[in-house]
C-alpha positions in Angstrom: -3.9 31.3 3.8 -1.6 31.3 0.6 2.4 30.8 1.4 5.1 30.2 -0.6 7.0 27.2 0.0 11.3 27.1 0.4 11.1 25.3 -2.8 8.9 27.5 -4.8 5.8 25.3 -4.3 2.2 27.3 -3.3 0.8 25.6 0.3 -3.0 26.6 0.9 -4.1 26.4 3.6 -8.2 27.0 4.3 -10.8 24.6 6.5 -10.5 21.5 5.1 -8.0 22.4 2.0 -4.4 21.5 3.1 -2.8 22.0 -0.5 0.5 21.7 -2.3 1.2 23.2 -5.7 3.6 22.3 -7.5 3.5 23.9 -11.4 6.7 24.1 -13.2 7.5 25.7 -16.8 10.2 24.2 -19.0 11.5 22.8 -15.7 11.5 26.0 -13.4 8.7 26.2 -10.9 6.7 29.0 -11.4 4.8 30.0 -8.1 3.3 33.1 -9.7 1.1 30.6 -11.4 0.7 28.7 -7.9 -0.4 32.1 -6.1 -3.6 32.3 -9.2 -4.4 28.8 -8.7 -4.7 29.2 -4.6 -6.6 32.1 -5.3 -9.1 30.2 -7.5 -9.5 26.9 -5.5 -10.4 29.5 -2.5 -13.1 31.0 -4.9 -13.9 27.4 -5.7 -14.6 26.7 -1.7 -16.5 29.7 -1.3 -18.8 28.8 -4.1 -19.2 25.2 -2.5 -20.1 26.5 1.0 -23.6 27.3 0.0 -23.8 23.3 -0.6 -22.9 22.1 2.1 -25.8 22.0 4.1 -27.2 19.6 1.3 -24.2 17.6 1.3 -24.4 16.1 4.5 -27.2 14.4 3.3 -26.7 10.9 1.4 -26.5 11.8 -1.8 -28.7 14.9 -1.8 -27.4 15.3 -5.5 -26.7 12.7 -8.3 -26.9 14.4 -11.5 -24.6 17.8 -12.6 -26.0 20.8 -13.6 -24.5 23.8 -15.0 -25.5 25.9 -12.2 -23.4 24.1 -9.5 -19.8 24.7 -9.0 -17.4 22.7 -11.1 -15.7 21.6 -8.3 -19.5 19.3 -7.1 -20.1 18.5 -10.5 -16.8 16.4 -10.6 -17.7 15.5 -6.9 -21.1 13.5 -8.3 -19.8 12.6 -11.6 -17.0 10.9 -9.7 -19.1 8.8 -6.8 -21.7 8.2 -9.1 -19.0 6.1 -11.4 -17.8 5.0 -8.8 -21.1 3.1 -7.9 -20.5 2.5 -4.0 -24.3 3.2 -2.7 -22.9 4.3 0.7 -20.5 6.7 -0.6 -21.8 10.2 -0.3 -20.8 13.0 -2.3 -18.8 14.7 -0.3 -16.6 11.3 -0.5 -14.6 13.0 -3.6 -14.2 16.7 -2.6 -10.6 16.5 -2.1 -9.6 14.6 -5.7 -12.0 16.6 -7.0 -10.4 20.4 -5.5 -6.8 19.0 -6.7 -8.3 18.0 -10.7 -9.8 21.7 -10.7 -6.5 23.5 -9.4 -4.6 20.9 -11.9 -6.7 21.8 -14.6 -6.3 25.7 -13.8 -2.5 25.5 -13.5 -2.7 24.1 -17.1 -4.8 27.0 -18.3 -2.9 28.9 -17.1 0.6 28.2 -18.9 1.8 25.4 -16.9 3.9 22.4 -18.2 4.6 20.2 -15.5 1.4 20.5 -12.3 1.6 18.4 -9.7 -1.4 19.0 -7.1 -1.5 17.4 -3.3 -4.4 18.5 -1.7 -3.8 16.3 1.5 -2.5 13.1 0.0 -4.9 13.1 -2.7 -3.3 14.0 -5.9 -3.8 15.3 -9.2 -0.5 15.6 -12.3 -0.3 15.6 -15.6 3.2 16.6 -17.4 2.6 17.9 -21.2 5.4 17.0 -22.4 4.6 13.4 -21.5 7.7 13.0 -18.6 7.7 10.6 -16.6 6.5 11.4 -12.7 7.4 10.1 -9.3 5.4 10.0 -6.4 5.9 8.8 -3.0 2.6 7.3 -0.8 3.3 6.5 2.8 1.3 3.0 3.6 2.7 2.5 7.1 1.8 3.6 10.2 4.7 1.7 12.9 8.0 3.7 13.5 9.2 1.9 11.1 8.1 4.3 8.2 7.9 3.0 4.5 6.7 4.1 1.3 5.5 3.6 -1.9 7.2 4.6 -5.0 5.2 4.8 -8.1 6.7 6.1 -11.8 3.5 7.6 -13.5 4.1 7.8 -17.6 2.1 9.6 -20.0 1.3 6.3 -21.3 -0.7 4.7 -18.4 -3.6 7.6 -18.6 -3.2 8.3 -14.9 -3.7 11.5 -13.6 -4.9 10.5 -10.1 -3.8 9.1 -7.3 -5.5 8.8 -4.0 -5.3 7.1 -0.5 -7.9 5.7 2.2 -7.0 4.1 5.2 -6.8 4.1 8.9 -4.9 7.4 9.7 -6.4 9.7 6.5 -8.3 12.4 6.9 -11.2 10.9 6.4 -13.1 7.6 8.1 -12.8 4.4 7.1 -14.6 1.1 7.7 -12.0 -1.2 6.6 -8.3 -1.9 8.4 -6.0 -1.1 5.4 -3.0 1.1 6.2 -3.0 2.2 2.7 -5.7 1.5 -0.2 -4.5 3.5 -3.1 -6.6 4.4 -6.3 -5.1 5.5 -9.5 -7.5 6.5 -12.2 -7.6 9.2 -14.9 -8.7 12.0 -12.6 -8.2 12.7 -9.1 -11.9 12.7 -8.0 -12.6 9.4 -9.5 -9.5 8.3 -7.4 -10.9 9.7 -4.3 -14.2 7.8 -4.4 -12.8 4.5 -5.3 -10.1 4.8 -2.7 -12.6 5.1 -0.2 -14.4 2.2 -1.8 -11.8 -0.1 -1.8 -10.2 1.0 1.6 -14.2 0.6 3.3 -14.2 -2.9 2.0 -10.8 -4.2 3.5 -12.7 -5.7 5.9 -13.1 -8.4 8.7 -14.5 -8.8 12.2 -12.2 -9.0 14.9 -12.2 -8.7 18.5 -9.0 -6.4 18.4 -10.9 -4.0 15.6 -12.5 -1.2 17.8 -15.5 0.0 15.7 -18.4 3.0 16.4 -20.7 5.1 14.6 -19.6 7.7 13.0 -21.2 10.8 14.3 -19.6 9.2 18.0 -16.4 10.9 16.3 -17.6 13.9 14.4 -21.2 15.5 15.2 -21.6 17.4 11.3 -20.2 14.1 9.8 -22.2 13.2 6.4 -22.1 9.3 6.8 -24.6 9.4 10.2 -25.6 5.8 11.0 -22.6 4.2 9.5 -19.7 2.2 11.8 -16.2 3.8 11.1 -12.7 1.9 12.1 -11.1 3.7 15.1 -8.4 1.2 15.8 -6.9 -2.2 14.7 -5.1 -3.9 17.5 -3.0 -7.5 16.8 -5.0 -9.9 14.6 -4.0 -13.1 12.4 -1.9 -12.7 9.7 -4.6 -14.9 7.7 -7.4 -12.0 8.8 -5.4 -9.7 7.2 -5.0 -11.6 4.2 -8.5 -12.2 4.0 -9.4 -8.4 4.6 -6.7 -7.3 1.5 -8.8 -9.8 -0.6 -12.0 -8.6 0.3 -10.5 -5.1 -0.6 -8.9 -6.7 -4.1 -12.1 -8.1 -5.3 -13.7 -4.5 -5.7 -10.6 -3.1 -6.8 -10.6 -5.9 -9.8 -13.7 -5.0 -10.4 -13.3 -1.4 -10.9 -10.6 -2.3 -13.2 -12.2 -4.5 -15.0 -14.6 -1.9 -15.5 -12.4 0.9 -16.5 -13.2 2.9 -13.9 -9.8 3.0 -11.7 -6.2 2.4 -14.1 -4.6 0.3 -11.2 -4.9 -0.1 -7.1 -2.6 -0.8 -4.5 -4.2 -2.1 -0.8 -1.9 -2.2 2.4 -2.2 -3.5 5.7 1.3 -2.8 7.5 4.3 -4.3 5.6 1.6 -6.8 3.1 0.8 -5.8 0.2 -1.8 -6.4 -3.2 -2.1 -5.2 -6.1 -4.4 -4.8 -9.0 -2.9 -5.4 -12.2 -0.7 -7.9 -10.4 2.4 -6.4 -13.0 1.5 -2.7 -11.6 5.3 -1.4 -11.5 6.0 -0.3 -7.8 8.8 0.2 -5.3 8.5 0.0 -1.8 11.1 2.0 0.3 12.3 2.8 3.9 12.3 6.8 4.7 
């Protein structure tokens, strides 16, 4: 399903794509462009589909090849990078569906794109504008969020969250581990990464195998996070840290641009003068 938004943005809406797109001209949205580029990412999933099957295995593929879609050759070339052995492929599909819609829009006359496929974004403004974007890293009633100001300057382009709650399993107990990289789908995989590894053991963690949850799942054999209950403040210090260390290292690397890890209301970040705002919604 392709809809039209109350504010001009494209939603798609197909299995596991849940996308916004937001492309703008000179400042006006311009959802004849959004309609192409949900017509194309569908395409995109179609082509994908014959993959699948292959997918759910650990790391059935590792190297691109002009034959496959675009959309699973930036899927390997993304958790490859990344470097996490228990990552499979599938671990950067949805970064990876928001770079190719980003980098459609663009083709196709956009200015300003700003892609959300699920929390896991892809933007890029060509007239090097500043952009805002909001991530939610709490889960109490008490509902906050992230503020980030992306500039043209910083070379980001993707932004992506893990964490208890998402979309997809975790391992570790973050509320929130955020990636920012150049491109969405090397976001996606190091999000998981980093989220995976914000980690302790617990009584109050409930923990089980994945396919206990999800029968198809592609990460068979590994324990997911199903629920934190009330642990030490110092555990969850010690988790974030656990968490930072890979993040630093992906820095150091170049490899991610920046990371932001959350558990609740405390919060790390990698570089420690990363610009962010944290606000109540």
């Amino acid at each position: 399903m392709i809809e039209m938004l109350q504010d001009n943005r494209v939603f798609v809406n197909h299995g596991p794509i849940q996308m916004v797109i937001d492309v703008s001209i000179e400042g006006k949205r311009v959802p004849e462009i959004g309609f192409k580029v949900g017509e194309y990412i569908l395409d995109q999933f179609d082509k994908l589909v014959h993959y699948i099957p292959d997918l759910k295995k650990m790391r059935a593929y590792r190297n691109i090849n002009n034959e496959f879609p675009k959309v699973l050759n930036k899927m390997i070339a993304a958790v490859e990078k990344c470097g996490y052995e228990e990552l499979n492929t599938l671990g950067a599909v949805a970064g990876s569906f928001s770079d190719v819609a980003l980098e459609k829009a663009i083709e196709l006359g956009g200015t300003r794109v700003i892609i959300n496929n699920g929390g896991d974004i892809a933007l890029k403004d060509l007239k090097g504008k500043p952009i805002k974007v909001g991530i939610p890293y709490t889960k109490s009633n008490e509902k906050r969020q992230l503020v980030l100001t992306i500039t043209e300057e910083q070379g980001i382009h993707g932004i992506c969250t893990s964490g208890i709650g998402g979309r997809s399993f975790t391992k570790g107990i973050a509320t929130a581990a955020v990636a920012l990289a150049s491109n969405a789908a090397t976001a996606d995989a190091c999000a998981t990464y980093i989220g995976n590894m914000t980690n302790v053991e617990d009584e109050n963690i409930i923990r089980c195998l994945a396919e206990e949850i999800d029968s198809g799942t592609d990460i068979k054999g590994q324990l997911i996070t199903l629920k934190v209950g009330k642990i030490r403040q110092e555990k969850k210090y010690k988790a974030l840290l656990n968490g930072l260390k890979i993040a630093e290292d992906l820095y150091n690397n170049e490899i991610i641009k920046a990371a932001i890890l959350c558990i609740d209301e405390t919060i790390v970040k990698c570089p420690e003068d990363l610009s962010v705002e944290s606000i109540h919604l």
